[in-house]
C-alpha positions in Angstrom: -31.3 9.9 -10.4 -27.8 9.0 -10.4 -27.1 6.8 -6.9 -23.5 6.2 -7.6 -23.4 10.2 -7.2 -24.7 9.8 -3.8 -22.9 6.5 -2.7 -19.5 8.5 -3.1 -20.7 11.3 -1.4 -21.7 9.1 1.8 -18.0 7.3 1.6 -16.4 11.0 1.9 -18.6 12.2 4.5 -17.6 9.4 6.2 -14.1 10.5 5.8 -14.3 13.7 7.2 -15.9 12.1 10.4 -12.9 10.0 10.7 -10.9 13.2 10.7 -12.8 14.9 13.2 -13.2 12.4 15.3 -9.3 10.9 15.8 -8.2 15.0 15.4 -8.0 15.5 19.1 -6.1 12.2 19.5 -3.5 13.2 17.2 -2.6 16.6 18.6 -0.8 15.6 22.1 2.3 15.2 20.7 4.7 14.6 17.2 4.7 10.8 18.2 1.0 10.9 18.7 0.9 12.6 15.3 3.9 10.6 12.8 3.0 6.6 14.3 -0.3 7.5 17.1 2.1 6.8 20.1 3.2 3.4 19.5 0.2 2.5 20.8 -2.1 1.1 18.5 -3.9 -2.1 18.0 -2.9 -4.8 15.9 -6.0 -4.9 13.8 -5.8 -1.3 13.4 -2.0 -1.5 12.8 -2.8 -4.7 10.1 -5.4 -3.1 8.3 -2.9 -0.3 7.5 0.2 -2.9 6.7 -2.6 -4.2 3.9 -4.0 -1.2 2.8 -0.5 0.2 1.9 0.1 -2.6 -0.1 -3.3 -1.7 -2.4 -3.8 1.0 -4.1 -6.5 2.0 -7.2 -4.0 0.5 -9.5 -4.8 -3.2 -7.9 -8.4 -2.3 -9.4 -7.5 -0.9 -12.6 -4.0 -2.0 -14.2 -3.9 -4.9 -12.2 -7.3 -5.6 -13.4 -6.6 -5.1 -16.9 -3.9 -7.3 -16.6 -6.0 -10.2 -15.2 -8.5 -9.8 -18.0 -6.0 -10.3 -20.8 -3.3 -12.4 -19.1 -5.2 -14.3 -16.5 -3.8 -16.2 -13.6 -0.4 -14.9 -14.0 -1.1 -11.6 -12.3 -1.3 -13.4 -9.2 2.5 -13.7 -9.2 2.4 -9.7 -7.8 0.3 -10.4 -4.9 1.7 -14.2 -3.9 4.9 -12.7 -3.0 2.6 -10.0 -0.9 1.3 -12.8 1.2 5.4 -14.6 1.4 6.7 -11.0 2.1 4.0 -10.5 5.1 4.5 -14.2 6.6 8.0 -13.5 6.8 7.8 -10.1 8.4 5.4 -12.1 10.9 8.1 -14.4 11.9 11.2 -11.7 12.0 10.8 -8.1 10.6 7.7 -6.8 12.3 8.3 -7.1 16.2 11.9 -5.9 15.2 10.8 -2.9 13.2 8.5 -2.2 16.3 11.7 -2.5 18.9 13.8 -0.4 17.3 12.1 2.6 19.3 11.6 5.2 17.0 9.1 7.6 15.3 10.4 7.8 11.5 11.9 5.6 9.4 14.6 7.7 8.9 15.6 7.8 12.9 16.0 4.4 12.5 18.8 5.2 9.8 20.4 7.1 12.0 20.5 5.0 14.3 21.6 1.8 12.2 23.8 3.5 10.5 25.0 7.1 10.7 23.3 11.2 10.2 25.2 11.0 7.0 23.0 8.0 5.3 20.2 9.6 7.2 19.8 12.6 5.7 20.9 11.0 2.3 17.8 8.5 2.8 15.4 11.2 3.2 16.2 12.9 0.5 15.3 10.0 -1.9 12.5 8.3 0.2 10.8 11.8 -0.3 10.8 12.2 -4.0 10.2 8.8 -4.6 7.1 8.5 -2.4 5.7 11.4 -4.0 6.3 9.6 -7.1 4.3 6.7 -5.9 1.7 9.2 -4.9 1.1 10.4 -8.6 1.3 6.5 -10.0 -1.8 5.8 -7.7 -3.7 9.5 -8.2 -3.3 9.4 -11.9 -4.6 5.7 -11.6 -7.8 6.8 -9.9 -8.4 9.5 -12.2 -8.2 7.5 -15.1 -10.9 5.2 -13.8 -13.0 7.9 -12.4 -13.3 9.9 -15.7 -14.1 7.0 -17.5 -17.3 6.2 -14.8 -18.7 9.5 -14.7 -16.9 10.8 -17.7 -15.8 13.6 -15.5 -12.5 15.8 -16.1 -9.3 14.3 -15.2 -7.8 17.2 -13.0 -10.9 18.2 -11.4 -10.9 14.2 -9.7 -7.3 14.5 -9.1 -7.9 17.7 -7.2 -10.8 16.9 -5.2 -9.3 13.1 -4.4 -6.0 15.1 -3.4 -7.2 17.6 -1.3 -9.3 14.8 0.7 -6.7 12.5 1.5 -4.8 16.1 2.4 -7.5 17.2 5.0 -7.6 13.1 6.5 -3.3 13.4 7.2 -3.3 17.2 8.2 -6.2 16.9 10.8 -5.4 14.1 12.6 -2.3 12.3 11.7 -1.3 9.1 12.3 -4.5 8.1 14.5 -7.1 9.4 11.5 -4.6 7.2 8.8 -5.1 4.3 10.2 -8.8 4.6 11.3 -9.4 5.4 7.6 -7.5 2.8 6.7 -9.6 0.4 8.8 -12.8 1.5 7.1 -11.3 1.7 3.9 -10.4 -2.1 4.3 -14.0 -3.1 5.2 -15.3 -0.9 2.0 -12.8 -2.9 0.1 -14.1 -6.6 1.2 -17.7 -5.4 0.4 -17.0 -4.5 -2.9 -14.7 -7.5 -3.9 -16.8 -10.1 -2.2 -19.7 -8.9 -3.5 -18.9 -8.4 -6.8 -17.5 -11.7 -7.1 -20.0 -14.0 -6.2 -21.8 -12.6 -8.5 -19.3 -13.1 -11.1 -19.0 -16.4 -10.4 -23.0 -17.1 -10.1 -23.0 -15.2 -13.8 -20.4 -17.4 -15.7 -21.3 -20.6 -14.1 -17.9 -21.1 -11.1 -15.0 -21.4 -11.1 -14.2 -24.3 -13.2 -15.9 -22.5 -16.4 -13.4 -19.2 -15.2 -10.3 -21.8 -16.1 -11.8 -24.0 -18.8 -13.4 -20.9 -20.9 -10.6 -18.1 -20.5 -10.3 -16.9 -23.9 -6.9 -17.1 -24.1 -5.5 -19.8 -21.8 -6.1 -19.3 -18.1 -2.5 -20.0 -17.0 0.2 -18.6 -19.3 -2.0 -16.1 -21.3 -1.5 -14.9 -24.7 1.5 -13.6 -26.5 3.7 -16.1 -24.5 6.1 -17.8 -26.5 8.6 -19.0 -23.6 6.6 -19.6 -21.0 9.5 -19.7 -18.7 9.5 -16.2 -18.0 6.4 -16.1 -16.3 8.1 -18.6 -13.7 11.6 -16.5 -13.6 9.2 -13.2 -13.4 7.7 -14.4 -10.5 10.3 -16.0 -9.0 12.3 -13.0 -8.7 9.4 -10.8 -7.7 8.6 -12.7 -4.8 12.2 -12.1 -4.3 11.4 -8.0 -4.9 8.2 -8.2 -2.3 10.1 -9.8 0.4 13.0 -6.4 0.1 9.6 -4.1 -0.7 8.1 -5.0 2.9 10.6 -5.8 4.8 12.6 -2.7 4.7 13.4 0.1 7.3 11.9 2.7 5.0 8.5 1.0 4.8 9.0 -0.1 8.9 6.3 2.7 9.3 3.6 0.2 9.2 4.7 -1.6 12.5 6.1 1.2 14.0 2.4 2.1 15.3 1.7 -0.8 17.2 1.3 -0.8 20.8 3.9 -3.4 21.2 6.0 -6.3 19.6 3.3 -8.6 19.2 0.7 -6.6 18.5 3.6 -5.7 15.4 3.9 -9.8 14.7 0.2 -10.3 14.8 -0.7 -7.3 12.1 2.2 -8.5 9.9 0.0 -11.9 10.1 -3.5 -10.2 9.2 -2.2 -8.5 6.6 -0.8 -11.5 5.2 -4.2 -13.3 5.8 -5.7 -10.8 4.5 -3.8 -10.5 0.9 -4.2 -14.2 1.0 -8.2 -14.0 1.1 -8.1 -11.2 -1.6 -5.9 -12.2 -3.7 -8.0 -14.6 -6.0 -10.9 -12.4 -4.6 -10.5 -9.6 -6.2 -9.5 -10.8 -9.6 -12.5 -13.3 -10.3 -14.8 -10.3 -11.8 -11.7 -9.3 -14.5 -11.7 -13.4 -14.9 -15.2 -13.6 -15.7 -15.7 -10.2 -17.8 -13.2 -11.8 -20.4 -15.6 -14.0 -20.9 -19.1 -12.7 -20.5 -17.7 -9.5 -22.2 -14.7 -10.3 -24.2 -14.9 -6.7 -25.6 -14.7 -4.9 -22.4 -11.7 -3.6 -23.2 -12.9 -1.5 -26.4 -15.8 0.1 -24.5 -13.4 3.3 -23.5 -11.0 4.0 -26.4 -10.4 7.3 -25.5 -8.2 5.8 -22.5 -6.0 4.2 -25.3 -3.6 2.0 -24.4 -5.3 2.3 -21.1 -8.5 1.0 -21.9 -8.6 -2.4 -20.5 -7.7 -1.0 -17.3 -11.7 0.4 -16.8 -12.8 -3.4 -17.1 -14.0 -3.5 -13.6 -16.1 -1.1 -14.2 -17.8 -2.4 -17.5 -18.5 -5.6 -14.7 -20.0 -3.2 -12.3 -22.0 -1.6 -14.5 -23.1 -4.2 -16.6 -23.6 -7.5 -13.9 -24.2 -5.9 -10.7 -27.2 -3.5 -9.1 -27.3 -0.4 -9.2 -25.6 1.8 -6.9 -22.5 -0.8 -7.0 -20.5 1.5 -9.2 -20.5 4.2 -6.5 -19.4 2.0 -4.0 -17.0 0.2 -6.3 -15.6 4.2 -6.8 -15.6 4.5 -3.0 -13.3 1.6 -3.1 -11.2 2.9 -5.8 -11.3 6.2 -3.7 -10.3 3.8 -0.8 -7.6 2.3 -2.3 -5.9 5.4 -3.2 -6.7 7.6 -0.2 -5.0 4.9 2.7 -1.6 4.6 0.4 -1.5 8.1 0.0 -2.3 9.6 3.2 0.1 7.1 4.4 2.9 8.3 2.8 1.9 11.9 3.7 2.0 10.6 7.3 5.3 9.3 6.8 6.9 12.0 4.6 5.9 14.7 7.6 8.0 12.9 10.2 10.7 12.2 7.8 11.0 15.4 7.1 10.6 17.2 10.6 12.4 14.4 12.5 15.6 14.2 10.4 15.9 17.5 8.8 13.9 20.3 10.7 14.5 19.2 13.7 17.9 18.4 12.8 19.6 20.7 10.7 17.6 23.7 10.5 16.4 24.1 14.1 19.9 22.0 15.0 17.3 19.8 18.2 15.8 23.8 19.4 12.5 22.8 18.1 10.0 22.3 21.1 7.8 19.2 20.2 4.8 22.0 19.3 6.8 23.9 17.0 7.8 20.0 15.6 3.6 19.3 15.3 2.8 22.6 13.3 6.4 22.0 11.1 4.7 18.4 10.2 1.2 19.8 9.3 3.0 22.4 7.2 4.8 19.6 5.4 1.7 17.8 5.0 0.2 20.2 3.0 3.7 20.6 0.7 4.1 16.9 0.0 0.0 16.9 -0.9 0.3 19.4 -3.1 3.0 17.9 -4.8 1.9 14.5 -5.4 -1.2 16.2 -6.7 0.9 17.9 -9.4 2.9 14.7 -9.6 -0.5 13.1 -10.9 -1.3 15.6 -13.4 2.1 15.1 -15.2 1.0 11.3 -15.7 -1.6 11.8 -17.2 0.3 13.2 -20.1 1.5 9.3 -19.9 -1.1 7.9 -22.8 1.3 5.3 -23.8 2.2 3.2 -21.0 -0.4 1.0 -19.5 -0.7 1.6 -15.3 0.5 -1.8 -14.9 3.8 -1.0 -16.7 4.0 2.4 -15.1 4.0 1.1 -11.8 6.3 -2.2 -11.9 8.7 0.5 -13.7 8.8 3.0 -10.8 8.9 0.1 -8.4 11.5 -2.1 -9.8 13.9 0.9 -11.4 13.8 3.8 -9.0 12.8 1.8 -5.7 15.4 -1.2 -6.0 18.7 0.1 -5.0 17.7 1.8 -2.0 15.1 -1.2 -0.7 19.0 -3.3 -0.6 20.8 -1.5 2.5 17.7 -1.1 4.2 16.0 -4.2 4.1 20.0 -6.5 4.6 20.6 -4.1 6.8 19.0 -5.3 9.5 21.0 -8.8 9.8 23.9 -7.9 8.3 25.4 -5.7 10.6 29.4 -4.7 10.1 29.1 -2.4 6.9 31.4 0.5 6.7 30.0 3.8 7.1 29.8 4.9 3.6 28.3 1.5 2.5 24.2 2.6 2.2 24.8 5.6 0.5 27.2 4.0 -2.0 24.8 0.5 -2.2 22.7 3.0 -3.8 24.5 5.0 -6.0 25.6 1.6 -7.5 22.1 0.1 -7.8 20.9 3.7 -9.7 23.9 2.7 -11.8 22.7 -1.1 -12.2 19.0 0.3 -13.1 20.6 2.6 -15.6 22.7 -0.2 -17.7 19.5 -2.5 -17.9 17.3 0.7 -19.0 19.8 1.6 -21.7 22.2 -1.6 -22.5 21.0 -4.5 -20.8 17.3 -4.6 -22.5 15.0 -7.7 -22.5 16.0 -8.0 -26.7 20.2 -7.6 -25.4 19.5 -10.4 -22.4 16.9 -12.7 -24.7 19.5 -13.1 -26.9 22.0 -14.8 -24.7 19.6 -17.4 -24.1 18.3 -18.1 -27.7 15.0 -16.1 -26.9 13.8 -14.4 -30.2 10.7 -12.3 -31.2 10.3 -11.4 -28.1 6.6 -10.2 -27.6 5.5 -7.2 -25.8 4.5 -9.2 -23.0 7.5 -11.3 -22.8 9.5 -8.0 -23.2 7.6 -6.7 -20.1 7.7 -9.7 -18.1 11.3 -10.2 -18.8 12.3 -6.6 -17.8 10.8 -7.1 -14.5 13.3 -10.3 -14.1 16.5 -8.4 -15.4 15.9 -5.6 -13.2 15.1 -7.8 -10.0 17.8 -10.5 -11.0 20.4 -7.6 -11.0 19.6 -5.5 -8.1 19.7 -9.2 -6.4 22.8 -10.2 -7.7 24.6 -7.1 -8.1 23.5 -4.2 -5.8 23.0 -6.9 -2.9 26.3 -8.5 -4.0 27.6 -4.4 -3.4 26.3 -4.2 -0.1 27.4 -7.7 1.1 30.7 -7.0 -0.2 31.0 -4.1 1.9 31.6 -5.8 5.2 35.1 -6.6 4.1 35.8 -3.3 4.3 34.6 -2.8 7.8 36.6 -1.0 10.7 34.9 -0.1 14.0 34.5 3.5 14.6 33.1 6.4 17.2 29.8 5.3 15.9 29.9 2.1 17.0 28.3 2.2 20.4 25.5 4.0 19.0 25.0 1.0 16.4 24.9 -1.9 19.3 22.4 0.2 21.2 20.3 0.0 18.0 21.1 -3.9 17.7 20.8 -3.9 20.9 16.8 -2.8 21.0 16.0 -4.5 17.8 16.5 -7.7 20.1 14.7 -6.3 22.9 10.8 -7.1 23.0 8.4 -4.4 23.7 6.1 -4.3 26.2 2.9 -2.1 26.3 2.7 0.8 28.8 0.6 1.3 32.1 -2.7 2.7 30.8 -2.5 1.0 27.6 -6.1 -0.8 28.8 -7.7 3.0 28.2 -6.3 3.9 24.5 -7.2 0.1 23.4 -10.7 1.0 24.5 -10.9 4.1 23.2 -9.9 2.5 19.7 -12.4 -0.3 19.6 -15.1 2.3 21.0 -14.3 5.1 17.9 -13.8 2.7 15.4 -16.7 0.6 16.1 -19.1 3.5 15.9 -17.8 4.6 12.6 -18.6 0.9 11.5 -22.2 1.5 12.7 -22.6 4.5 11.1 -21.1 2.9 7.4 -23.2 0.0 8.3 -26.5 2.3 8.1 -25.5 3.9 4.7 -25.2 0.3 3.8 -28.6 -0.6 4.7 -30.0 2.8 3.1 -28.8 1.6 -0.3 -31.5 -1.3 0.0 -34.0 1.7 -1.2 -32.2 1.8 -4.2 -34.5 0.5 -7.0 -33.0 -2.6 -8.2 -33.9 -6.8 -8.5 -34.7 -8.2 -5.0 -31.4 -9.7 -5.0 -29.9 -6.9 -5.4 -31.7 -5.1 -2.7 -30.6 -8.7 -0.2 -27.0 -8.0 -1.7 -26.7 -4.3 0.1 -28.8 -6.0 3.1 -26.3 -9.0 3.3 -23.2 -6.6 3.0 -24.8 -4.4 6.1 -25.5 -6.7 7.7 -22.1 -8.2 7.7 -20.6 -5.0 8.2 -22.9 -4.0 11.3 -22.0 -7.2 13.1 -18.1 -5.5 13.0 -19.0 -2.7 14.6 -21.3 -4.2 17.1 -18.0 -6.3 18.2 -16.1 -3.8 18.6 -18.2 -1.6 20.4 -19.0 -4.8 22.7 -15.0 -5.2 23.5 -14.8 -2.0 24.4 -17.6 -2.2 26.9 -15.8 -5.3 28.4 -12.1 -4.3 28.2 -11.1 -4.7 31.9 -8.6 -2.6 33.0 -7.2 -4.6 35.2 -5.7 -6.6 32.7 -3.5 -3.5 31.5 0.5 -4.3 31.4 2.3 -1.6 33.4 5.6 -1.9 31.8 7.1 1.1 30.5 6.2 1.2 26.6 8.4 3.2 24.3 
């Protein structure tokens, strides 16, 4: 009998209860539907910020790329954890303040319609670019577990993160989310401390790594690692910190609930970080040839080396829930950005320019479910074209889509918000200029072009990567940013002006939580802790699973654990006193 099979099964039933039960939440209103109201926890609201920040990729390329290259992957998720300590101390409560439902409102109000409807014609494409990076991702791992069809998982993964954004919005995201976070810990913290009981701790991980646990192999100039992580610490700080990605605080119920998610979320990446990575650590060496065990993923193949530790170390039953994980992963960034791409769209071009603001807020809802289902469909086919992708591993893939197409437009909209007299036109033409930038290092300014400036020669294929991602960083930086600063020299005050100090105006302005706030924030604790209950029992049913006693206390531990979440929440809830509810106006 094949558990894994019935694990998975379990993790999307529990899915679609999610949907059903935050539907009715999400149907009020287009606010209540795009960011749930502005009124959500900051637990809720930092289990999202983290989980958009993960995706299947984290589990697979990122994995690979720990099991060959060691510590040095870190360098991706270090500047996570800088990026969310910084938005905790400026960005989020600002992103909160400036009083909007979309991203792309916030555009327009920072800067002009023009840039806004410029903005959401790249976020758009690009986001449903992103989608296909982590689809394809999951359906490489997945048909290498279950040997199953590539399409068919793309399909059915697709259509259920579709039904999770279309039925109940906002609300349902981040509730799944939530779970999705806890399904994550279980299978990270579980898998490694068994990894690290199996090769003997951690000192054996960094004294035995076949290759050299710091640099790696194929590094001839170590330096690059340092300047590659340098600058992409640089990169994360722009790739959170940005209007476009403000979504993530925009939910919260007010400015410090926004400050204090930012926190968790950087708490949280913190914790996983090392986490995460120890079972990749340890499977290069308890199984140096993990990475052969699936050549028909060719150059793809060390990217299934999580699974070859779950399927080889750990009880059974683990590979379904490391899948629902996976699933997880993929599913919180995705219906996210399907979230997200609905209000865009609705807010700042239906709305706007085809209904010209005669759209009722009803007709707005149904516009946004309509889109939903568009945008899904599209990052599905998205997915199927990578696939076709055979020669570039998933780690490359994805630092190329992030670092080439994602760079110039993270510039205006991150410096944006401090750097305030820019001339109309300057957003739109920061970005054509960037595009231009990330074209001249694709074709002209290549790794072999820069290296030789600098005496590097022989460049490996590692150092060509690593030193790609410092080029292209290094010259959005330096360049694009330069662009954008230069701008404000050019600055003249126009009829848009008074629009742009109301904006600066509520950036500076805290938010306060509004009079029956006390209700919703027991409503949240009281839905989401039963839907940790009810995981917790599938949990505890996996004890029957015939394995090793310590396997069996594993899946008891982990419910256990996980029971004792939902019994807190559904404790606060019972003890929320209303009286303590704020009754300033929220917006």
């Amino acid at each position: 009998m094949n558990y894994d099979y019935l694990v998975i099964a379990g993790y999307f039933a529990l899915m679609v209860i999610i949907s059903l039960l935050f539907k009715k939440m999400a149907s009020n209103s287009t606010s209540d539907y795009f960011r749930g109201g502005g009124k959500m926890l900051w637990w809720m609201v930092g289990a999202t910020a983290f989980m958009t920040q993960f995706s299947a990729w984290t589990f697979t390329g990122a994995a690979g790329k720990a099991f060959s290259d060691g510590f040095a992957v870190l360098g991706v998720f270090i500047g996570n954890i800088l990026a969310y300590v910084v938005a905790y101390l400026y960005f989020a409560k600002r992103f909160r303040q400036m009083r909007v439902d979309t991203p792309t409102e916030a555009i327009r109000r920072r800067f002009n319609p023009t840039n806004e409807q410029f903005f959401t014609w790249i976020i758009i494409p690009l986001s449903i670019i992103n989608g296909g990076v982590w689809l394809n991702g999951l359906s490489v791992f997945a048909s290498a577990v279950f040997n199953a069809d590539i399409m068919t998982t793309i399909w059915i993964t697709g259509l259920a993160v579709l039904a999770i954004s279309l039925l109940s919005g906002a609300w349902g995201v981040v509730a799944s989310d939530f779970i999705q976070t806890l399904v994550i810990a279980i299978v990270s913290i579980a898998c490694a401390i068994v990894a690290l009981v199996a090769v003997g701790g951690p000192g054996e991980i960094v004294s035995n790594f076949p290759s050299g646990f710091l640099v790696g192999p194929d590094m001839n100039y170590p330096l690059l690692i340092v300047c590659s992580f340098l600058f992409f610490v640089v990169k994360q700080l722009q790739s959170i910190n940005n209007m476009q990605d403000s979504y993530r605080f925009l939910n919260a119920k007010d400015s410090k609930n926004a400050s204090k998610a930012a926190l968790m979320a950087g708490v949280m990446m913190l914790a996983g970080a090392i986490i995460w990575f120890i079972p990749p650590w340890a499977s290069a060496i308890m199984y140096p040839d993990a990475a052969a065990q699936y050549p028909a993923l060719g150059a793809k193949a060390r990217d299934a080396v999580y699974l070859v530790f779950a399927r080889e170390a750990m009880p059974l039953g683990t590979v379904g829930l490391l899948m629902a994980g996976l699933f997880a992963a993929t599913m919180s960034s995705m219906d996210s950005a399907l979230n997200r791409n609905s209000g865009i769209f609705v807010r700042s071009f239906y709305a706007t320019i085809i209904r010209k603001g005669k759209a009722g807020d009803r007709e707005q809802l149904r516009a946004g479910q309509i889109t939903c289902v568009v945008n899904g469909l599209m990052v599905i086919f998205m997915a199927q074209f990578f696939t076709s992708l055979k020669e570039l591993s998933l780690f490359d893939l994805m630092m190329q889509v992030s670092t080439l197409l994602q760079g110039p437009i993270l510039v205006p909209l991150c410096f944006g918000i401090f750097i305030r007299k820019t001339p109309k036109w300057a957003p739109w033409a920061t970005v054509v200029f960037g595009a231009f930038i990330s074209y001249l290092i694709i074709n002209v300014f290549t790794p072999q072009v820069v290296g030789a400036w600098f005496g590097l020669e022989n460049l490996t294929g590692r150092e060509i990567s690593e030193f790609r991602t410092t080029i292209t960083i290094a010259a959005h930086l330096i360049f694009t940013a330069g662009f954008f600063c230069l701008t404000t020299l050019l600055y003249k005050e126009d009829q848009f002006k008074e629009t742009q100090d109301e904006f600066f105006k509520d950036v500076e302005t805290e938010c306060i939580a509004g009079e029956g706030q006390d209700i919703v924030d027991r409503m949240q604790r009281n839905k989401l802790g039963t839907l940790v209950m009810i995981m917790a029992a599938g949990l505890l049913m996996m004890i029957l699973i015939p394995n090793p006693m310590w396997g069996r206390m594993l899946f008891l531990g982990c419910s256990l654990a996980i029971f004792l979440v939902g019994f807190a929440l559904k404790k606060s809830a019972g003890l929320e006193d209303s009286s303590t509810a704020t009754t300033s106006t929220s917006q």
